[in-house]
MARTORDO-144542 format. One line per field, with one value per residue: chain; x, y, z of N, C-alpha, C in turn; residue number from 1. Coordinates in steps of 0.02 Angstrom, whole numbers, plus 32768, in hexadecimal, padded with zeros to 4 digits. Layout:
N
mol <- (A;...)
nx <- (X;...)
ny <- (Y;...)
nz <- (Z;...)
cax <- (X;...)
cay <- (Y;...)
caz <- (Z;...)
cx <- (X;...)
cy <- (Y;...)
cz <- (Z;...)
seq <- (NUM;...)
END
This chain:
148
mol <- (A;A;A;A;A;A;A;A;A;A;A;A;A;A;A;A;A;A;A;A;A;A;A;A;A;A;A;A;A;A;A;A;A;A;A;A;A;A;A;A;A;A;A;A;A;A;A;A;A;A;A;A;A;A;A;A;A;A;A;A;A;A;A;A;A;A;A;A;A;A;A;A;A;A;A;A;A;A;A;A;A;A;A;A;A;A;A;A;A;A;A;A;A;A;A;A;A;A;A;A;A;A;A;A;A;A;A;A;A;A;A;A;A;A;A;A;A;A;A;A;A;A;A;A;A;A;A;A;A;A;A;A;A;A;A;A;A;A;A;A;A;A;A;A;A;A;A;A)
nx <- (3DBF;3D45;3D35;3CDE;3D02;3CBD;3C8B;3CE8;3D51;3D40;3D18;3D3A;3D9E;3E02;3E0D;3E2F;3EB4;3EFC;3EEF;3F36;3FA8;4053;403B;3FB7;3F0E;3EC5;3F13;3F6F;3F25;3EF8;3F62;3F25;3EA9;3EBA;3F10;3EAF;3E4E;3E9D;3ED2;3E33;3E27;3E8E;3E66;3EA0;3EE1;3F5E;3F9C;4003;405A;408E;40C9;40DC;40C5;40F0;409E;40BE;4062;4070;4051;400B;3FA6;3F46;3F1B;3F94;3FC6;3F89;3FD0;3FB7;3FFF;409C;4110;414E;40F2;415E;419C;416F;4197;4218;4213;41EF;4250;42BC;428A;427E;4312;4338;4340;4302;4288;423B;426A;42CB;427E;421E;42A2;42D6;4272;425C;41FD;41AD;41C6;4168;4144;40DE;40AD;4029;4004;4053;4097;40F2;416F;419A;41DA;41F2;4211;4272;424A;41C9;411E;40B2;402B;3FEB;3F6E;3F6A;3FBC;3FC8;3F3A;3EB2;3EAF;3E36;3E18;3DC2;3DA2;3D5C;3DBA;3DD5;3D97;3CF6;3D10;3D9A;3DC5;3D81;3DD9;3E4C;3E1A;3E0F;3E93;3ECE)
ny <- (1A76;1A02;194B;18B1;1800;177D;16E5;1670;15FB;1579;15E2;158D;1530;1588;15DF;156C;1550;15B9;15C4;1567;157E;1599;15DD;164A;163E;16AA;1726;1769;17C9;1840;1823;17A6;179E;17DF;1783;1723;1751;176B;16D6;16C7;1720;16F3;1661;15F7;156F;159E;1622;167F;16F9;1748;17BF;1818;18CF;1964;1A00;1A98;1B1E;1BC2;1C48;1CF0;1D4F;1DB8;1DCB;1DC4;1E40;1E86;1E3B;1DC5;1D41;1CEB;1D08;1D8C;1DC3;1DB9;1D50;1CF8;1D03;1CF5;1C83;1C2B;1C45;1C0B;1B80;1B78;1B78;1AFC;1AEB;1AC2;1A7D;1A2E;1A21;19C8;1965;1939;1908;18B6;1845;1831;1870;18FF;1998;1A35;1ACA;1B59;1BFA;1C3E;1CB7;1D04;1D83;1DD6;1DF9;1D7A;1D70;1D22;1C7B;1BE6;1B4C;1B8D;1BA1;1C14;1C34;1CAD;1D1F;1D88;1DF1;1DAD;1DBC;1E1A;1E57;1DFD;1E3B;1EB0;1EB9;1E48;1DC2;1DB7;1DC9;1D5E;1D57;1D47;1CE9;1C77;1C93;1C67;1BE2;1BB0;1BA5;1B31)
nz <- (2B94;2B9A;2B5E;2B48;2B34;2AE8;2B2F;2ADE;2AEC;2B65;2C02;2C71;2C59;2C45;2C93;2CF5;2CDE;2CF7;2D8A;2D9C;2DAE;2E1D;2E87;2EFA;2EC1;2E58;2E97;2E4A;2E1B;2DB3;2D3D;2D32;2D09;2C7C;2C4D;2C4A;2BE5;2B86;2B56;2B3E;2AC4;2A5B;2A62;2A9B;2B0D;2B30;2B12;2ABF;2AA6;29F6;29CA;2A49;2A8A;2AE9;2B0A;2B1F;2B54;2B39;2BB0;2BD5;2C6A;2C9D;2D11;2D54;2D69;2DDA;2E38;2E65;2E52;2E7D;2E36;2DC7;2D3F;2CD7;2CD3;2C8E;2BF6;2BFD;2C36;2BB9;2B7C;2BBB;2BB0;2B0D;2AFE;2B3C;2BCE;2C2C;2CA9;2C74;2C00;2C15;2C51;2BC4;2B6E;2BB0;2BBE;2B2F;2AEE;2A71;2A92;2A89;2A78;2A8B;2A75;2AB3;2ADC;2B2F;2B7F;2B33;2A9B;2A2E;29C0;2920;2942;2945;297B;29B5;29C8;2976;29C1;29F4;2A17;2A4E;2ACF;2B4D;2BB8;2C05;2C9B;2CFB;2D6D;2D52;2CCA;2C75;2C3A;2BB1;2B1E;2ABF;2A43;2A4B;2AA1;2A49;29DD;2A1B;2A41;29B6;2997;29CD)
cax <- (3D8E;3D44;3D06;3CCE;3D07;3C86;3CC0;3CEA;3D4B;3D32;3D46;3D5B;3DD8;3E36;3E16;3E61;3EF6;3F1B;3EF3;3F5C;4009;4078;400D;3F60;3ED8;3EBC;3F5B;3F9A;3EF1;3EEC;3F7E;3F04;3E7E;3EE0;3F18;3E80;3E3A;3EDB;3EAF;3E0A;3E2A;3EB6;3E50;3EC9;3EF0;3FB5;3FAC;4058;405A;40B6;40F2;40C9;40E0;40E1;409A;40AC;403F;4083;4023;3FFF;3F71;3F34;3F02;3FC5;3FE7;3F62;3FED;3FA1;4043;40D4;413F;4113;40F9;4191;41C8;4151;41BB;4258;4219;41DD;428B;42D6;4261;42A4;4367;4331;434E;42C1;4290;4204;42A4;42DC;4241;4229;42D9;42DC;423C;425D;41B3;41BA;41A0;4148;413D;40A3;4095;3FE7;3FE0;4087;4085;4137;416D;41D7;41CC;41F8;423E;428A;4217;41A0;40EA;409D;3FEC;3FD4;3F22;3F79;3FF0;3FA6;3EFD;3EB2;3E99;3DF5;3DE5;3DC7;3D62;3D5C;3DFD;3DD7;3D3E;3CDE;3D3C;3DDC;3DB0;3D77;3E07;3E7E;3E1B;3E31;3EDE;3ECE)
cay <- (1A55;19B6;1920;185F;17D6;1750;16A5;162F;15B2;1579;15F2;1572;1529;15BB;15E4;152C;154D;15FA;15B3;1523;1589;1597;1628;164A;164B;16FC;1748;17A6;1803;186E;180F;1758;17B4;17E6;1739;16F2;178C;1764;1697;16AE;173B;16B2;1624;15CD;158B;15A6;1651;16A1;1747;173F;1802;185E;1911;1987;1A19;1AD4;1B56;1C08;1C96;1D22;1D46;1E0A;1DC9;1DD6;1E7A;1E89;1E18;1D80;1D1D;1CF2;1D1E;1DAF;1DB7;1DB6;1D16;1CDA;1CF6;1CD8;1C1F;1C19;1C48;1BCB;1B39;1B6E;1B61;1AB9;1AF6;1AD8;1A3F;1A00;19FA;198B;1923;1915;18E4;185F;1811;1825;18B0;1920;19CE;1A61;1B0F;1B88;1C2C;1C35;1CFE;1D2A;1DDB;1DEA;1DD4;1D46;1D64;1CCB;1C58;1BA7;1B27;1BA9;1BB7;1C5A;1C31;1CDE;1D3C;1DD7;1DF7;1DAA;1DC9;1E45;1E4F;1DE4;1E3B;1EEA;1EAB;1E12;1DB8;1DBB;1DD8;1D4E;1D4B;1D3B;1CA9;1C65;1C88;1C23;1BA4;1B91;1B98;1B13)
caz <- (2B6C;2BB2;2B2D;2B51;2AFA;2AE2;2B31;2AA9;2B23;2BB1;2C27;2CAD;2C43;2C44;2CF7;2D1B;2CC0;2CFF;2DC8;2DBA;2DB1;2E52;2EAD;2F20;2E99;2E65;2EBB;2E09;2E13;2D54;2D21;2D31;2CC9;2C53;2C37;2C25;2BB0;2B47;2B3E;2B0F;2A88;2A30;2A57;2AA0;2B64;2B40;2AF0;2A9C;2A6E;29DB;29C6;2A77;2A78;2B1C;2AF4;2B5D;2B51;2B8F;2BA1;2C1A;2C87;2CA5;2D57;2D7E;2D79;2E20;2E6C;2E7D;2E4E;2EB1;2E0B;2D9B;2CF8;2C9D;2CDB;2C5C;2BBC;2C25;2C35;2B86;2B5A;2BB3;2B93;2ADA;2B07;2B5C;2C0B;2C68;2CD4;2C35;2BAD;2C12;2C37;2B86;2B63;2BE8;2BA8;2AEA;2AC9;2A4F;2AAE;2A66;2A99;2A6B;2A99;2AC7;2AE8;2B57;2B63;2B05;2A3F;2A19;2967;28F4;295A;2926;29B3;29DF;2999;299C;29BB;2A14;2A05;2A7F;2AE9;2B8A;2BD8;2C14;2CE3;2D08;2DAB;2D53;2C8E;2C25;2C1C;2B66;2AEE;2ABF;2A0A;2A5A;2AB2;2A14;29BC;2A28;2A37;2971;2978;29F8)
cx <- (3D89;3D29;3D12;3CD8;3CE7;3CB9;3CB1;3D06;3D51;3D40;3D5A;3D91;3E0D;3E51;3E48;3EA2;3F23;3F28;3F26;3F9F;4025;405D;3FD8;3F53;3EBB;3EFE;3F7A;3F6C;3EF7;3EFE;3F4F;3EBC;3E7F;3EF3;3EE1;3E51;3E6D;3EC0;3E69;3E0C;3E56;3E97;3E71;3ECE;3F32;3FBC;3FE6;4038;409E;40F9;40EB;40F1;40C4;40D7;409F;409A;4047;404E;401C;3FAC;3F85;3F3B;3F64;3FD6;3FBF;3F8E;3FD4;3FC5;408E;411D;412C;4137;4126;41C3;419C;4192;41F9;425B;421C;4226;42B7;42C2;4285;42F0;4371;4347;4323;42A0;4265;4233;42AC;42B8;4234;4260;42DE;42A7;4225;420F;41E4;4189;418D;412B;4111;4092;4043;3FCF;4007;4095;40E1;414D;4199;41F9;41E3;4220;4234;4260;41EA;4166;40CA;403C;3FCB;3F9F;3F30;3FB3;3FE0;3F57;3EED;3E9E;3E51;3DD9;3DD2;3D84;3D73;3DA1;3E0F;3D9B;3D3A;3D05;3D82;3DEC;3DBB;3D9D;3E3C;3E77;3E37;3E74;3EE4;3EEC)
cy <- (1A0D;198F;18E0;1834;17A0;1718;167B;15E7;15CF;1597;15CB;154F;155B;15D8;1595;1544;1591;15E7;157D;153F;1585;15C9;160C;165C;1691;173A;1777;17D9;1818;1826;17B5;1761;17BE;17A8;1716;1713;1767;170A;1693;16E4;1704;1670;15EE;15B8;1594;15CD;166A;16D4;174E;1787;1828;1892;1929;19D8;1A50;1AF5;1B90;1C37;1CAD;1D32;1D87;1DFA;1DE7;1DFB;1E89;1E63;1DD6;1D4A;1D2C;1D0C;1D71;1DA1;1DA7;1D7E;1CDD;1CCE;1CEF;1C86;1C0B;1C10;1C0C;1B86;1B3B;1B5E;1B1E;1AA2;1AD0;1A70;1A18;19F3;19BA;193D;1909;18F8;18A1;1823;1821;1859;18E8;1968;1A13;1A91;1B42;1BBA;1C34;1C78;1D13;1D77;1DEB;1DDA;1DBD;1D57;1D2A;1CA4;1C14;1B74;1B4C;1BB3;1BE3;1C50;1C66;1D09;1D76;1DCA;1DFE;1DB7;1E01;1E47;1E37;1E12;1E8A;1ED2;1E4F;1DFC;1DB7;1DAE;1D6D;1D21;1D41;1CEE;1C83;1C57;1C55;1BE9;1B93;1B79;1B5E;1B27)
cz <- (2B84;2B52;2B58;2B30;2B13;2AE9;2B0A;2ACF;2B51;2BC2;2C69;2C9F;2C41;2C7E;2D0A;2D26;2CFD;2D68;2DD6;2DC5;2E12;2E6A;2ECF;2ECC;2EA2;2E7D;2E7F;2DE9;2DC6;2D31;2D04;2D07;2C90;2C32;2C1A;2BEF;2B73;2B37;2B1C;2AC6;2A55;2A4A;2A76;2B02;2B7E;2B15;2AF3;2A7D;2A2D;29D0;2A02;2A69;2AC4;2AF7;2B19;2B3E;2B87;2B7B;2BEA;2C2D;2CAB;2CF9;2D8F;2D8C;2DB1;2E46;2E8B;2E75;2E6D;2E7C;2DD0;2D4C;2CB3;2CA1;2CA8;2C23;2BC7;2C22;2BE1;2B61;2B70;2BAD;2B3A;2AD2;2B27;2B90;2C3D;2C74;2C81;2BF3;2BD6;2C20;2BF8;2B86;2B79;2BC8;2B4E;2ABB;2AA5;2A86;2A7A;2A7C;2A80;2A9F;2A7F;2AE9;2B21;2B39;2B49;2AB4;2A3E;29DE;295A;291D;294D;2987;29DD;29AC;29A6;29AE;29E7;29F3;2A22;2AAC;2B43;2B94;2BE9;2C66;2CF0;2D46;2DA9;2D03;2C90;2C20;2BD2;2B3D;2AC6;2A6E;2A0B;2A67;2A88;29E4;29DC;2A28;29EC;2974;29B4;2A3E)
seq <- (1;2;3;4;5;6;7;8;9;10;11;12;13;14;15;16;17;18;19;20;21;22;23;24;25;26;27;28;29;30;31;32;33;34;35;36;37;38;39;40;41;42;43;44;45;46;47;48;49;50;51;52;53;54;55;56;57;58;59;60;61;62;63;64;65;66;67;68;69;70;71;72;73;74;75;76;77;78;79;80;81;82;83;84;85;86;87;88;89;90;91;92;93;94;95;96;97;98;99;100;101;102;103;104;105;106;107;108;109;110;111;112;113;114;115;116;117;118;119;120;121;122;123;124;125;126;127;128;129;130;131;132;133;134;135;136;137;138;139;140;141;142;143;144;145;146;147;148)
END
């Protein structure tokens, strides 16, 4: 989902700020968009996030069982599991940099059931192979988006 946020300041003020650090201008590519997205949503040209949160989204994708991944499928809820035991390289990015991480299954084809830092925001249990129907009806779609 793209959106635009309407510039309130300057953006050449914001551009200054963000060019003047120790780097080539431009060189952190996303990451220098992002920045200046985040300044002008808080208004500010020395934005603080006060609570960040990292967020993962697992889920499976029909297309894999055609083999189009160098892992298969079941290394999905393998990660998921250890992203929950706080294995996995992103615990410890959060950790290191103080984010609150947050794990949402997002339609991994396996059942967690209730689990303590996992949100179930699953609509199915994966996809269905794009390169055969529809990775998913129209209302499916629809539904995840809701659940964000």
């Amino acid at each position: 989902m793209q959106f635009s946020v309407p510039p309130t300041l300057p953006l050449p003020a914001l551009q200054a700020r963000i060019d003047g650090k120790t780097k080539p201008p431009g060189s952190l590519g996303q990451l220098e968009r992002l920045a200046l997205q985040i300044g002008q949503v808080l208004q500010s040209l020395t934005p603080a996030l006060d609570r960040p949160h990292v967020l993962v989204f697992a889920g499976d994708h029909g297309a894999a069982r055609a083999g189009v991944s160098a892992y298969p499928q079941d290394v999905t809820w393998q990660m998921v599991e250890n992203f929950l035991a706080g294995g996995a390289a992103i615990n410890v990015f959060a950790r290191q940099n103080g984010l609150q991480l947050q794990i949402i299954d997002a339609g991994v084809a396996h059942d967690f059931g209730a689990r303590n830092g996992l949100v179930d925001a699953k609509i199915g249990f994966g996809t269905h192979n794009y390169l055969e129907r529809a990775a998913m009806s129209a209302d499916d779609c629809a539904a995840a988006l809701a659940r964000g």
